[in-house]
Structure formats: structure tokens, C-alpha cells
N, C-alpha and C positions, 0 to 999 in steps of 0.2 A: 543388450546391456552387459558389462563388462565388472566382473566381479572380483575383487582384490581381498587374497585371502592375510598377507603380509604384507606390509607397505613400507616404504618411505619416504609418503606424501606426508608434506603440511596440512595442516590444517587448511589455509588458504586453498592449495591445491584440491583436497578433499570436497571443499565446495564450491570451486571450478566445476567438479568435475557431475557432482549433484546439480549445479545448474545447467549444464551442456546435455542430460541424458532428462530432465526436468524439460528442458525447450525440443529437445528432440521426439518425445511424447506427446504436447499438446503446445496448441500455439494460440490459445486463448482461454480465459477463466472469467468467471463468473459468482460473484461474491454478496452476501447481505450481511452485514455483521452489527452486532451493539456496544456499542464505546461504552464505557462506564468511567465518569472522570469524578473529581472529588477535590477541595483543597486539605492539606492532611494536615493534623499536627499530633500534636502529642497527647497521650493523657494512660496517664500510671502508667507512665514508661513505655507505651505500646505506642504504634503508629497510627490512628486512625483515622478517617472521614470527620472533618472539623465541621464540614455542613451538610445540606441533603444534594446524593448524588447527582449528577447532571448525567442521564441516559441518550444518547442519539443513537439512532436507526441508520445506517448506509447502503449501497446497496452501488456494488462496481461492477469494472467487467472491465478486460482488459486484453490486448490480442499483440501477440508478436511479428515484428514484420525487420524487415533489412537482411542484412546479408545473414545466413545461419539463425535467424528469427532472435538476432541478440538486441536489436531496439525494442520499443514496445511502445504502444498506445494504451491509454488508458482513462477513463471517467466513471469520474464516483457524484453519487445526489446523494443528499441528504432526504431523508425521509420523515424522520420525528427528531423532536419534539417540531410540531406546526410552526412555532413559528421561525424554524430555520428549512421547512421544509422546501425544496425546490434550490435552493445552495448547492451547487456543483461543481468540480474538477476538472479539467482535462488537461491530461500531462501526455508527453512527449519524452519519453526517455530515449536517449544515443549511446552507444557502446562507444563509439566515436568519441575520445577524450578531447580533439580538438575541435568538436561541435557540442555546442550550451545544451543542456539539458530549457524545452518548454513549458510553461506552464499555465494556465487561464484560470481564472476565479468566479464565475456566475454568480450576482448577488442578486437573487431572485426579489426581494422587498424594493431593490433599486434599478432590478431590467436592466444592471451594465454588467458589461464583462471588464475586471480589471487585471 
């Protein structure tokens, strides 16, 4: 790992270069996290939670692959609330700007992938 005591990188470059020594480390992750979502409005001037939050459980993993491990695979489920449990991801990301980025949607209540 390569340590710059005075620079004049950009920003941009700055995390170039955090993502190059980031993929050079590890070429797959493993993730569960809790979304907390909400519709917001106002009240006495403050921002806040207009209803009761809406909690989901996830739960990914993702592994890098292609040349220099700069694509990546990826799938996420949902885990709670039940009744979205079983809802799933799988993306396909390309470094490759003149190849689309993939994406597949598992809608577990209706057994299809769209």
C-alpha cells in the first residue's frame, strides 16, 4: 500500500485510488444490514418520521471478478419484514463503459424473475 504524505490528487483520483488498493485486498464481501426508511415531513420546523418506520433486514455478498477484479457480482435477499422476505437481487456490474451494467429482480410471492 502506497502512502501520499502531500498530494495533488483530486478528489476523484483520491478514490481511484482507495478503490484499486480496496479491490487489491479483498475480492469478495459479505454483508447484513437494516434499512430504516420513513415518509418525512415537517413539524415545528424539524424534519421528522410523518409515519411508523418501515425496517428491512438484507443480507448480500458480493465477489469481484474481470480483469484487475474491477467488475463484480453481486446478490442481496431480503430477509424481514415476512412479508417481503425471500425478494432478491443479482447484479452484474462492468467497468467496461461500452458494456450495460445487469440486473434481475426475484419476486419471491410471484416465483418470477423480472
Amino acid at each position: 500500500m502506497q502512502v501520499y504524505a502531500e498530494t495533488d490528487l483530486s478528489a476523484r483520483e483520491i478514490m481511484e485510488k482507495v478503490d484499486e488498493e480496496s479491490r487489491k485486498s479483498s475480492d469478495s464481501a459479505f454483508t447484513r444490514m437494516k434499512l430504516t426508511t420513513c415518509r418525512y415531513g415537517l413539524s415545528g420546523g424539524k424534519v421528522k418520521c410523518a409515519e411508523k418506520a418501515r425496517v428491512k433486514l438484507v443480507e448480500s455478498a458480493q465477489i469481484n471478478t474481470g480483469k484487475d477484479n474491477k467488475d463484480s457480482k453481486s446478490i442481496a435477499i431480503i430477509l424481514e419484514p415476512s412479508s417481503e422476505k425471500g425478494i432478491g437481487m443479482l447484479s452484474y456490474s462492468y467497468d467496461d463503459s461500452d458494456r450495460d451494467n445487469e440486473t434481475w429482480l426475484y419476486l419471491s410471492a410471484l416465483g418470477k424473475v423480472k
